[in-house]
N, C-alpha and C positions, 0 to 999 in steps of 0.2 A: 513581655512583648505586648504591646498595644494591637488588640482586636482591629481585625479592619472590615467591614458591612458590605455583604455582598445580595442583593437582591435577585433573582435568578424569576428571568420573563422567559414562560413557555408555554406552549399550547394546551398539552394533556397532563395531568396528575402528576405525580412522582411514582413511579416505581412499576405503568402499567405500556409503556411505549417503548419499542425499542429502540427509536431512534434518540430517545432521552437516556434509558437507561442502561444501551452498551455503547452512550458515548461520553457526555461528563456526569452523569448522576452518579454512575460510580466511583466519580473522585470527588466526591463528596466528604468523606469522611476523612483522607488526605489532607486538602486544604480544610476542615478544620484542625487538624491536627498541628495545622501551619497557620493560626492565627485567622483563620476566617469566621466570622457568623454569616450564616446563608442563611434566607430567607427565599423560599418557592412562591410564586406568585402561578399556578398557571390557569389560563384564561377558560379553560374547560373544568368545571366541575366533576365529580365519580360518577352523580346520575348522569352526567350530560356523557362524560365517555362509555357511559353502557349502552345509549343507543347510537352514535354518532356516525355508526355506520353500518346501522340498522335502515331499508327502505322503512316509506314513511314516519311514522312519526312527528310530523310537520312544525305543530303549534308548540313542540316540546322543545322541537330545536329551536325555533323564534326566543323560543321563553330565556331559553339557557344561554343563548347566544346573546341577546339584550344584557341578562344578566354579569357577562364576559365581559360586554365594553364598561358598564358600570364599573366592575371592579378594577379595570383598567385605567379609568378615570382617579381612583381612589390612590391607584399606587404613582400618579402622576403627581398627585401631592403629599407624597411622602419620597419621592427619588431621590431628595438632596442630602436624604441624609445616609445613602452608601454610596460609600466608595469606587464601588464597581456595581455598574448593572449588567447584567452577564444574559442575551436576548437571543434565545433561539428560535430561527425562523421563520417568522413574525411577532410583530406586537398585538398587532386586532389579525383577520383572517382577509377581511373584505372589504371594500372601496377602496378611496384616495387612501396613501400615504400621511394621514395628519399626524395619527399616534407615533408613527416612526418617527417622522421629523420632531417633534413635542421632546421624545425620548432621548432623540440625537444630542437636541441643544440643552434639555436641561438637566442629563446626566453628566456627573463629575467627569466619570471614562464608563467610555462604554465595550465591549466582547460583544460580539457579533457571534453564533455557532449557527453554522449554514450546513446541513446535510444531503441535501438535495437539490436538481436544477428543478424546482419547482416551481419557478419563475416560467418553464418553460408552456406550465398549464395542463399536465398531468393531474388529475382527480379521480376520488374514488366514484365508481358507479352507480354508489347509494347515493351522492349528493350533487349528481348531474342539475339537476334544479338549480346551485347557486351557483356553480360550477365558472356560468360568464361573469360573474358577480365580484370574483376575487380579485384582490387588488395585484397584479402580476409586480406594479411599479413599487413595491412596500420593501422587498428583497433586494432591489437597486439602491434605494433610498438610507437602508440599514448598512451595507457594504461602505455608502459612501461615508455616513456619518461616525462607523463605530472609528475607535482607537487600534481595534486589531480586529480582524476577521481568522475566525478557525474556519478552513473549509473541510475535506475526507478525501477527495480525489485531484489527480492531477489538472482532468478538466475542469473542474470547480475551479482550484485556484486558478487557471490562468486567467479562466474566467472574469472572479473577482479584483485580480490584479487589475482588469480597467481601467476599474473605478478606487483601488484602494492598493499601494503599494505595503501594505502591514499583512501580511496574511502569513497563519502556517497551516499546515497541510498534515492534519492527525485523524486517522484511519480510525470508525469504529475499534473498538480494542475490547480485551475478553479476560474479566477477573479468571487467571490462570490457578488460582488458588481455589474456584470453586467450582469450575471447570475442570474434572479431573477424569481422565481415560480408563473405563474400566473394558474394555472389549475383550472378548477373548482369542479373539481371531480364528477360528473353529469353522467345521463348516457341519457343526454335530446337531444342529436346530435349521430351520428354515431362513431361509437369508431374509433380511430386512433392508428394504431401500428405504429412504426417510426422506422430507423434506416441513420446513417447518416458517411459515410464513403467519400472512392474514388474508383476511376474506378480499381483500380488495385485488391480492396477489395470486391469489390458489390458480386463477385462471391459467397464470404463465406455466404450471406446472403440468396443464394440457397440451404443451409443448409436447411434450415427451409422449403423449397418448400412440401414437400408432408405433413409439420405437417400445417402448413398454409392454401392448400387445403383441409383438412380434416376439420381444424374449420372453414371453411365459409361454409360448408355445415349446419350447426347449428347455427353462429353466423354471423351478419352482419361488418363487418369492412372495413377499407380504407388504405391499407399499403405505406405511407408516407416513399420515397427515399432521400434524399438531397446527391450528392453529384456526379453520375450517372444518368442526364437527361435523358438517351438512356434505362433505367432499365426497364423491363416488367419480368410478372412471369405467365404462364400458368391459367388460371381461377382466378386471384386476380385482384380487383379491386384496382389499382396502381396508386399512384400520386406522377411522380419523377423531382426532379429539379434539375439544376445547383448548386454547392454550388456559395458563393459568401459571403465574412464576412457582408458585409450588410442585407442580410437572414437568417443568421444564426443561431441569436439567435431567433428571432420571427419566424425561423420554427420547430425549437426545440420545442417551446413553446406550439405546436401545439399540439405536442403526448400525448397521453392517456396512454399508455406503450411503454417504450424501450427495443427495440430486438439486444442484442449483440452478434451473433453464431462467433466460430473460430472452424476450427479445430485442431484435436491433433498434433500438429508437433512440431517439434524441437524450430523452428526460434518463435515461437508463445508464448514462457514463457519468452520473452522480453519484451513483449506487458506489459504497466502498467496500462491496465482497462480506456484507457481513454474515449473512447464511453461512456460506465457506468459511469463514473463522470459526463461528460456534461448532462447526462440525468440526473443521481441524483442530481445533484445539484439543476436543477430546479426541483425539487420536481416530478419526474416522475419515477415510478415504475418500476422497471426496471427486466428481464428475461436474467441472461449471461451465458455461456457456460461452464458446470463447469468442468475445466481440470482439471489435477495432483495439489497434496494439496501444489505444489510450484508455481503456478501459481496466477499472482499477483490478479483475479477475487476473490479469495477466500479472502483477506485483505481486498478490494474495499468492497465488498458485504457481511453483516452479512444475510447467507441465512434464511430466514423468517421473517426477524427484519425489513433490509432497502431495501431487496430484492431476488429474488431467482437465483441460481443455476440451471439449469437445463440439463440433459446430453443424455438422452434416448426423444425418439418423442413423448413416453407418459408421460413423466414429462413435456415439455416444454408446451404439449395442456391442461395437468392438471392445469398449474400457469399460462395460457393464458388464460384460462376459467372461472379460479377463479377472476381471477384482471377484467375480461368483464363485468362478472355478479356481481361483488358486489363494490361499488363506494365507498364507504369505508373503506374500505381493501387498494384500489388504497391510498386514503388519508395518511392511516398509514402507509403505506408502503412509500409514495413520501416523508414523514413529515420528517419519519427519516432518510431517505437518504440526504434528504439536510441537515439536521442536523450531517451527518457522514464528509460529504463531505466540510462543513464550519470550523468542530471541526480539521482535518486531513489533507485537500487535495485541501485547500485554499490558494491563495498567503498570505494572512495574517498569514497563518499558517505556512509558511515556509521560508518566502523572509530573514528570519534573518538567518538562514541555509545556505543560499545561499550568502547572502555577508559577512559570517563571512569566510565560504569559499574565497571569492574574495582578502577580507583583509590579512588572514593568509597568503596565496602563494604572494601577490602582497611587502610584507616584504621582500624576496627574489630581491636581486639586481644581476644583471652582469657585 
């Protein structure tokens, strides 16, 4: 079987972003199994993602960032020779659309992976400064020109349907194989609510602040952080860590219920539930935010089945109270989330979706 060369455009590193690596990084190892050599190009270096969303730092990020479009440049004169270039996101971060279009016309076929309506102008609060700066038009520009577009939610794709009738629609998914439910379902230790983001995110999880004070006045619990070491919450007894993929999965494991809050915004019906996977998958009961009925939580989550919805302070302390006090309920509830989440939202469930995609555009010669 003749190799075919696939060049992979993306923003941060391999193996350190979630939205890279619980959506194609880990079919990585799949499509080569299946005739691919991959090559990662991505536009952030390891120093540059250790501060990137870090306040100041200023002249680091100029440095690192120049550096980015350089090598950007670089892989503009090597593009012809794969077969697929496969672009998550963005090509550069800010200004006009040049590198996009550049990419469109003189890749052989191009994969478009869009996870977010980040077009919409959502940013993190450490980088308000460039914030006006980004090119919103770069995202439109990739949709039109690729050969296929993957979007994660249903709003995405209608979205990109606009401008590009090729799109499919694959959910964040969750290596079910290393993913594995050890709970006991017990109520023989202190209960644990968890939730496991990034510093840009931790804020939404302040949602929950005054329903959360309200149930530890009745119930004893330990609200488990991962991802936000710095995190505290007014009267909650807090236990926050660093992420790091080597804790990651052993602290997931930890939770007794997973707490997904967002709020109602625009840029938010991009989101494809993926907290609520990693929790459901290991078999953890899970409590998410229940937005407009196109929001991808309502697919993720059959409420009452694999898990609940909740939108009001008094629903969320009603399904917080219920899942505390009865260990079996948690059970049922965890059972068939991991069962939703294996059957749906598994690399095994999907990885054929994805390199049938790879193969169809890589037919495409220039």
């Amino acid at each position: 079987m003749q190799k075919k060369r696939m060049l992979v455009i993306c923003p941060y590193p391999e193996g350190v972003a979630p939205s890279q690596r619980l959506k194609y990084e880990q079919y990585f190892e799949y499509f080569r199994e299946n005739g691919y050599e991959i090559t990662v190009s991505p536009f952030m270096s390891m120093k540059f993602w250790n501060i990137v969303y870090k306040k100041g730092h200023f002249f680091q990020k100029a440095f690192y960032t120049i550096a980015g479009y350089f090598k950007r440049i670089k892989d503009l004169f090597r593009i012809r020779k794969y077969d697929v270039v496969f672009v998550t996101l963005w090509v550069t971060p800010m200004g006009l659309p040049i590198m996009e279009n550049l990419f469109g016309l003189l890749a052989k076929s191009l994969v478009y992976d869009i996870d977010d309506l980040i077009f919409l102008g959502h940013s993190s609060t450490a980088n308000k400064i460039i914030a006006w700066i980004k090119g919103k038009r770069k995202m439109i520009v990739l949709m039109k020109r690729s050969d296929h577009v993957i979007t994660c939610t249903p709003v995405l794709d209608r979205f990109v349907r606009q401008y590009n009738p090729n799109t499919t629609d694959i959910s964040s998914t969750i290596n079910t194989d290393a993913y594995t439910p050890v709970n006991p379902y017990t109520n023989d230790k202190k209960i644990i609510l968890g939730w496991s983001g990034s510093h840009s995110t931790a804020k939404y999880l302040h949602l929950l602040t005054p329903v959360l004070q309200k149930l530890k006045q009745t119930h004893d619990f330990t609200l488990l952080v991962m991802g936000d070491a710095n995190f505290k919450m007014e009267g909650i007894d807090v236990e926050a860590v660093a992420w790091s993929e080597a804790i990651e999965i052993p602290t997931l494991q930890r939770m007794d219920i997973g707490l997904y809050p967002l709020p109602d915004e625009p840029w938010v019906y991009g989101k494809s539930g993926l907290k609520a996977l990693q929790y459901m998958a290991l078999g953890i009961p899970t409590i998410a935010e229940k937005l407009g009925a196109d929001h991808a939580n309502h697919r993720v989550i059959e409420h009452d089945v694999s898990g609940f919805l909740a939108h009001t302070e008094e629903e969320w302390l009603t399904y917080l109270i219920q899942l505390i006090e009865n260990p079996q309920l948690r059970k049922k509830i965890g059972i068939a989330a991991r069962e939703r989440v294996v059957k749906y939202y598994s690399i095994h469930a999907n990885k054929d979706t994805y390199l049938n995609i790879l193969n169809g555009v890589s037919q495409k010669k220039g």
